[in-house]
BATORVEX-663665 format. One line per 8 residues: number of its first residue (from 0); their letters; for each residue x, y, z of C-alpha. Coordinates in nm, 2 decimals, padded with zeros to 4 digits, always signed. Example, Ala and Ser with C-alpha at 12.3 -4.5 7.8 and 13.67 -1.06 7.14 Angstrom:
residues 2
0) as) +01.23:-00.45:+00.78 ~ +01.37:-00.11:+00.71
//
This chain:
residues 313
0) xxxxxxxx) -01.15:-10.27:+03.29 ~ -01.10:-09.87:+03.38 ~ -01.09:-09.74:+03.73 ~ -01.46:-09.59:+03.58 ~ -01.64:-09.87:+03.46 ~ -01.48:-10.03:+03.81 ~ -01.62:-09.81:+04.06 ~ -01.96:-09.91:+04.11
8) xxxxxxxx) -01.87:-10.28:+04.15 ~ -01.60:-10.17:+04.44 ~ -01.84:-10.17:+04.71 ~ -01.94:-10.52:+04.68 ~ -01.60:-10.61:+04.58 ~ -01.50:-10.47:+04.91 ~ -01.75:-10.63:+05.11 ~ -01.64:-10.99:+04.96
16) xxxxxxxx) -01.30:-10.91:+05.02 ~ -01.31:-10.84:+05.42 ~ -01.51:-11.11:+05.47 ~ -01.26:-11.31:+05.34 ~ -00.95:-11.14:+05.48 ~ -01.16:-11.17:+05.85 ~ -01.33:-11.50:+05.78 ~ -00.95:-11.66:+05.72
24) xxxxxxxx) -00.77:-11.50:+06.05 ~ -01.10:-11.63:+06.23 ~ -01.30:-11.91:+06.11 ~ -01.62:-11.83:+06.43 ~ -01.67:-11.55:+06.19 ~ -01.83:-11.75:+05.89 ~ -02.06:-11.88:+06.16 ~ -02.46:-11.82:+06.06
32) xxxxxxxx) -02.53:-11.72:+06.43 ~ -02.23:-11.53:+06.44 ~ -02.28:-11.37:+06.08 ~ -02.67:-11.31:+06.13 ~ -02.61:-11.12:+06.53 ~ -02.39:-10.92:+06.36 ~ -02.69:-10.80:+06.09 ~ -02.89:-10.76:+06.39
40) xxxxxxxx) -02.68:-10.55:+06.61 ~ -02.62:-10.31:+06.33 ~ -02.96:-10.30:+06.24 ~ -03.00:-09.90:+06.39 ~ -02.69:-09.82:+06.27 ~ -02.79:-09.89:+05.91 ~ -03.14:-09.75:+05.96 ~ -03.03:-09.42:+06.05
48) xxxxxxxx) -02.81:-09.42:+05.72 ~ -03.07:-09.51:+05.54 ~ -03.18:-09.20:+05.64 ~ -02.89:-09.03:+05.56 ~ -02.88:-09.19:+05.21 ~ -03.17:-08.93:+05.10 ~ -03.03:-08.64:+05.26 ~ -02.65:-08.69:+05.10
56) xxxxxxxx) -02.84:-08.86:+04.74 ~ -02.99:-08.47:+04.73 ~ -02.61:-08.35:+04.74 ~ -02.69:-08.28:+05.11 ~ -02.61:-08.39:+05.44 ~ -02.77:-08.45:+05.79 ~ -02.56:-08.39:+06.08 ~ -02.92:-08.40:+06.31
64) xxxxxxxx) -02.95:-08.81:+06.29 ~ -02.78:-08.91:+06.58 ~ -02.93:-08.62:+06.82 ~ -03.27:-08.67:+06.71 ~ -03.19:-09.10:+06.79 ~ -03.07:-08.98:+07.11 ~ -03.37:-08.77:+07.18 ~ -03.61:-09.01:+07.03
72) xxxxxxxx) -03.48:-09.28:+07.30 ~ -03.60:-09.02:+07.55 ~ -03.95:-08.95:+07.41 ~ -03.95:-09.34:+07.34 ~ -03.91:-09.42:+07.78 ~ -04.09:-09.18:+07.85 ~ -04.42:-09.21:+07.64 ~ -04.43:-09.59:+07.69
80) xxxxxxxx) -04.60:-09.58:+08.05 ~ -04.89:-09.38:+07.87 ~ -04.91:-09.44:+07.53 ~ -04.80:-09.78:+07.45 ~ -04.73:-09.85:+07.14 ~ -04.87:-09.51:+07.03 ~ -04.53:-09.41:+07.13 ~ -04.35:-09.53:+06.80
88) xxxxxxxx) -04.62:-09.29:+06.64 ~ -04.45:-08.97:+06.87 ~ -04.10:-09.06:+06.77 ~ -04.20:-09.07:+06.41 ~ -04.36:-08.76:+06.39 ~ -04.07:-08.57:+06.53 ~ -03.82:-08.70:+06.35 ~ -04.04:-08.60:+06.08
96) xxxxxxxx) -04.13:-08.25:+06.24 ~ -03.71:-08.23:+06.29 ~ -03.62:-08.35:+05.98 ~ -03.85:-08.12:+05.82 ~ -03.73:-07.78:+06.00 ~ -03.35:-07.88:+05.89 ~ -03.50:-07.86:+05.49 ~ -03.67:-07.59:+05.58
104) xxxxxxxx) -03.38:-07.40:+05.72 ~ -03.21:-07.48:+05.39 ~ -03.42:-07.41:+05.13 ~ -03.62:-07.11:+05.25 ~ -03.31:-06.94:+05.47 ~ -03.05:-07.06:+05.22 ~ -02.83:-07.20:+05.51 ~ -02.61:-07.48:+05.39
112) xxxxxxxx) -02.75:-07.78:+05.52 ~ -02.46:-07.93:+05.75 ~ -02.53:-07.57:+05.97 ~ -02.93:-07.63:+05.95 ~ -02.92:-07.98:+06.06 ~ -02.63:-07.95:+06.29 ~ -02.82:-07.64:+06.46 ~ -03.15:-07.90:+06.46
120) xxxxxxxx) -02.92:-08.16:+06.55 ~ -02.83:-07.89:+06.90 ~ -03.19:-07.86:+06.96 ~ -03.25:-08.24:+06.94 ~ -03.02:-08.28:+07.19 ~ -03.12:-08.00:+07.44 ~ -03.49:-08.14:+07.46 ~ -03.35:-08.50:+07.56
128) xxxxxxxx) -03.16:-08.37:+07.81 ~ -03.44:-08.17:+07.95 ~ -03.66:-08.46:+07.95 ~ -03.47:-08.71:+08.05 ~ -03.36:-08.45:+08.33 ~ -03.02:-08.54:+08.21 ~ -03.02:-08.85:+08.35 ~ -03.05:-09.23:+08.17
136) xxxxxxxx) -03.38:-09.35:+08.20 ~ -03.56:-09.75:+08.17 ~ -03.84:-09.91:+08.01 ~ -04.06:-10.16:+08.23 ~ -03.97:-10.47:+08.09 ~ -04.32:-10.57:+08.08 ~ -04.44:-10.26:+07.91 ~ -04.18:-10.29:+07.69
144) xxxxxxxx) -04.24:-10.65:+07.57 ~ -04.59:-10.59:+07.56 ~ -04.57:-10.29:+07.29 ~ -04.25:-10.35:+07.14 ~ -04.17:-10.67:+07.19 ~ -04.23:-10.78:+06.81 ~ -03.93:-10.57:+06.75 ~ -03.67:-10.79:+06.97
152) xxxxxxxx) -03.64:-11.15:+07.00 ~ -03.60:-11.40:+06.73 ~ -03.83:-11.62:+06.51 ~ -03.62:-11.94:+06.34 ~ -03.32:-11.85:+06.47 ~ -03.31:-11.48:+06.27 ~ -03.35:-11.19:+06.53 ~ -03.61:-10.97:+06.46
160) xxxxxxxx) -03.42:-10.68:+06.38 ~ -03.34:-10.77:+06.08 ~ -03.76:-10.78:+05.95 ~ -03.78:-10.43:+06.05 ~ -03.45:-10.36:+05.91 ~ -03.61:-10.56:+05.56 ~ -03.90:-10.40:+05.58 ~ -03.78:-10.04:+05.58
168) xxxxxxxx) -03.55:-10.14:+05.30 ~ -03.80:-10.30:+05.05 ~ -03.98:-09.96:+05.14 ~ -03.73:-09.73:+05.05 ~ -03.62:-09.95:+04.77 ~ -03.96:-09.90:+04.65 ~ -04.02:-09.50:+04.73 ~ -03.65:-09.48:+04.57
176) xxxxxxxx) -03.71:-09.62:+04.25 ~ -04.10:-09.64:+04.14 ~ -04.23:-09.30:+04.24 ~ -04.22:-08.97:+04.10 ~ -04.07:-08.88:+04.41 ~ -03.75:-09.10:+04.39 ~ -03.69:-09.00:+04.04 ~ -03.72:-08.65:+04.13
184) xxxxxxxx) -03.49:-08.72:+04.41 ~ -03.21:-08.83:+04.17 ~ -03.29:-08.57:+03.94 ~ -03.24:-08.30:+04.22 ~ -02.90:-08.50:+04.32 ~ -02.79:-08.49:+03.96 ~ -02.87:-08.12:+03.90 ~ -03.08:-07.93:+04.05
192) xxxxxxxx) -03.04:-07.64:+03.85 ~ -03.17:-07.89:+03.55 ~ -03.46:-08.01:+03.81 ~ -03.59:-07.63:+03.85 ~ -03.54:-07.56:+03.48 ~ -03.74:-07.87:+03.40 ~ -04.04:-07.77:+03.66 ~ -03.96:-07.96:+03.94
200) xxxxxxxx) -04.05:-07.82:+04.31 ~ -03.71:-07.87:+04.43 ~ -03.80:-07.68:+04.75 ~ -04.06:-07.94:+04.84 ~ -03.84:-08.24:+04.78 ~ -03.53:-08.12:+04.94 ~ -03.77:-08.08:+05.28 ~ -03.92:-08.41:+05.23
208) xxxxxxxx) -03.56:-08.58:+05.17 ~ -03.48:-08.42:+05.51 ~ -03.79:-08.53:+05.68 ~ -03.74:-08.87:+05.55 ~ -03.42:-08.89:+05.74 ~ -03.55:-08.77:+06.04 ~ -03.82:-09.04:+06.02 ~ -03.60:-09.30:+06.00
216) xxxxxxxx) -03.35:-09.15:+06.23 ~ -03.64:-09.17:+06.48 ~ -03.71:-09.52:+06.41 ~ -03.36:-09.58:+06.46 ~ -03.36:-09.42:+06.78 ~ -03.65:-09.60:+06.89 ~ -03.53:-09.95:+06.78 ~ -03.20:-09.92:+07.00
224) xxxxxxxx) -03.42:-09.76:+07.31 ~ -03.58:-10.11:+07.27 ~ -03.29:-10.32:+07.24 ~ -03.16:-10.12:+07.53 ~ -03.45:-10.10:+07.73 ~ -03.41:-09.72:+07.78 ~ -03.30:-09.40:+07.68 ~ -03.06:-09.13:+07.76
232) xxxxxxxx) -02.94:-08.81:+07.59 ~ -02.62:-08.96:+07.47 ~ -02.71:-09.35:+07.42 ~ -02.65:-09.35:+07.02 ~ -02.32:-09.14:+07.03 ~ -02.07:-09.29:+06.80 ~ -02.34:-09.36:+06.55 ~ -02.28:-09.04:+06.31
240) xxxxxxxx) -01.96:-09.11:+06.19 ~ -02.00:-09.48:+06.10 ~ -02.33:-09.39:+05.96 ~ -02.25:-09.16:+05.69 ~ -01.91:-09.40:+05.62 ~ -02.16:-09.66:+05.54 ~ -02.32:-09.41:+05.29 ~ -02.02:-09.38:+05.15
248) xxxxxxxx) -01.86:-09.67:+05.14 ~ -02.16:-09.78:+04.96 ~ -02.12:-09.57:+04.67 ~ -02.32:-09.29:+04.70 ~ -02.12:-08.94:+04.69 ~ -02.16:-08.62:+04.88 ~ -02.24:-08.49:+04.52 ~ -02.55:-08.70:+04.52
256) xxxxxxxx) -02.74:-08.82:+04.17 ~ -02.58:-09.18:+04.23 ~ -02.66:-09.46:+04.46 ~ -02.93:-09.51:+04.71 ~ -03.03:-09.73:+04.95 ~ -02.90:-10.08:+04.81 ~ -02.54:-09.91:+04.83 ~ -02.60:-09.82:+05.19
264) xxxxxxxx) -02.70:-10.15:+05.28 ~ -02.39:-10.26:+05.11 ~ -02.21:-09.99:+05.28 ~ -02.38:-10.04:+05.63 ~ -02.26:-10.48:+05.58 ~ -01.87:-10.28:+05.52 ~ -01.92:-10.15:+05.82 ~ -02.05:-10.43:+06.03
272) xxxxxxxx) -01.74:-10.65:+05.89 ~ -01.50:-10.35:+05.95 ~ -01.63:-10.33:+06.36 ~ -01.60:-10.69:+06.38 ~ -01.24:-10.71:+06.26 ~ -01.10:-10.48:+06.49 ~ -01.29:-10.67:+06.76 ~ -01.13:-10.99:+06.61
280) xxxxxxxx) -00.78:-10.81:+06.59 ~ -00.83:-10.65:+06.94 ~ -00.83:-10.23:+06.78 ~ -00.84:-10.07:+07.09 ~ -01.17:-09.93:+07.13 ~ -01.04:-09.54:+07.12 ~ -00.90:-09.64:+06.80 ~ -01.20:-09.74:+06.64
288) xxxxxxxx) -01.33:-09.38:+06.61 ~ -00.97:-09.28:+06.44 ~ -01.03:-09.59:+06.20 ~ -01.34:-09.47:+06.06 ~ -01.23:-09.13:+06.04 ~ -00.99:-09.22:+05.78 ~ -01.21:-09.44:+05.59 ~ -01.40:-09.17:+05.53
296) xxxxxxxx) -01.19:-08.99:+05.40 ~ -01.10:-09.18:+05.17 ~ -01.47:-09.29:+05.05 ~ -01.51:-08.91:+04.99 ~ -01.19:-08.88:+04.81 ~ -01.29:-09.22:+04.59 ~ -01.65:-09.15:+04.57 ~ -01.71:-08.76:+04.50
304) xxxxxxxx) -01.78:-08.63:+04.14 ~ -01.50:-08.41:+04.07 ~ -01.69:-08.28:+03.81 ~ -01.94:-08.07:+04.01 ~ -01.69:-07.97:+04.21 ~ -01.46:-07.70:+04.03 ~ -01.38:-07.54:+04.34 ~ -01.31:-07.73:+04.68
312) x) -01.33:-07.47:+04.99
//
């Protein structure tokens, strides 16, 4: 079999083999509990790249999703006391409202979208610290458990996490590959000077893609204020990098046109296995940053279409 007709099967292939390799040098791995905690405390990671999936699957990238988790722990603590559960429908909207402005930014100003969504990304981060008063903040337990409660916890042993991480899935799965949209979003991905020449609103896509993110970026940021029981300005640092990796990893390029969200769920499972392993073989934890770095590298190197890419700046 050629390295070609190999590559999308590497992802899986990958996934099989660490969980072997980790599974052997420690058999409390292979555990269900141990195996389905693990699902459940990576549950926000993967939701915010899912997110991410749409943004790079346009040939894009969103540099925004961790500031607007951050902030959306804030606006999360802090709308609780007043709004209940209305407050999942606040963090939704401005990740949407964020998301939005990044595609915006891009498509009407022509900036390249890692300076749109990194600029976003700055002013995501300076409303959290001014309403948070740049301090950590926490949820009453009890208004906590009575709004979001459905989101924590465990029914039959599986945690909860994992239905809204399901849910969101089966969604996306579904927006990604029976609509007009998802096809147009491939389409874009694939070409997008083929998409305008064949009618599409690229414009209008390439926005939505980006508010999608945001959503789900949001809804991230909100699941992990729950888990947490607060929010700070900084509380989902270290998510970024792992996030796009498990993009990546999954098989879906910074070129865009291939992939989607069941290679990022693939990609997102990599990345659970790889953070457990260096757990299991005791990676110091400044290390761990370092560790991903170079993976992605080398998912970009293995992944990207050299083909749209005649020149590499």
């Amino acid at each position: 079999m050629s390295i070609e007709r190999l590559k999308p099967h590497l992802p899986w292939i990958t996934l099989l083999t660490l969980v072997v390799i980790v599974g052997v040098a420690d058999a409390n791995f292979l555990r269900s509990v141990n195996l389905l905690n693990m699902v459940a405390d990576i549950m926000p990671l993967f939701i915010m790249a899912l997110g991410l999936t749409f943004a790079i699957y346009i040939g894009g990238i969103d540099l925004s999703a961790q500031s607007l988790a951050n902030m959306t722990t804030v606006i999360a603590t802090v709308a609780l006391p007043s709004l209940g559960i209305g407050a999942a429908l606040v963090c939704i909207l401005a990740g949407l409202t964020f998301g939005a402005v990044s595609g915006f930014i891009t498509t009407k100003l022509y900036v390249p979208s890692f300076v749109s969504t990194l600029a976003v990304g700055g002013v995501a981060y300076s409303y959290a610290q001014y309403l948070s008063g740049q301090r950590a903040l926490y949820m009453d337990a009890t208004l906590r458990d009575a709004s979001f409660g459905w989101m924590v916890g465990n029914t039959a042993g599986i945690p909860h996490e994992i239905f809204v991480g399901a849910v969101l899935v089966l969604a996306m799965l579904f927006l990604q590959e029976r609509t007009t949209f998802g096809r147009a979003l491939k389409a874009v991905g694939a070409g997008e000077l083929a998409a305008v020449a064949s009618g599409l609103n690229v414009t209008r896509i390439k926005v939505m893609a980006f508010a999608l993110s945001g959503m789900l970026a949001a809804i991230a940021g909100l699941l992990f204020s729950v888990k947490l029981s607060g929010g700070a300005p900084t509380l989902a640092n270290g998510f970024l990098l792992p996030a796009i990796v498990a993009v990546l990893v999954g098989g879906t390029p910074l070129t865009g046109g291939v992939g989607g969200v069941l290679n990022t769920l693939i990609g997102t499972l990599i990345v659970a296995v790889i953070r457990s392993s260096m757990l299991y073989f005791e990676v110091d934890a400044t290390m761990q940053q370092m560790v991903f770095g170079i993976i992605l590298i080398l998912a970009i190197a293995l992944t990207i279409d050299r083909s749209k890419l005649r020149i590499v700046k």
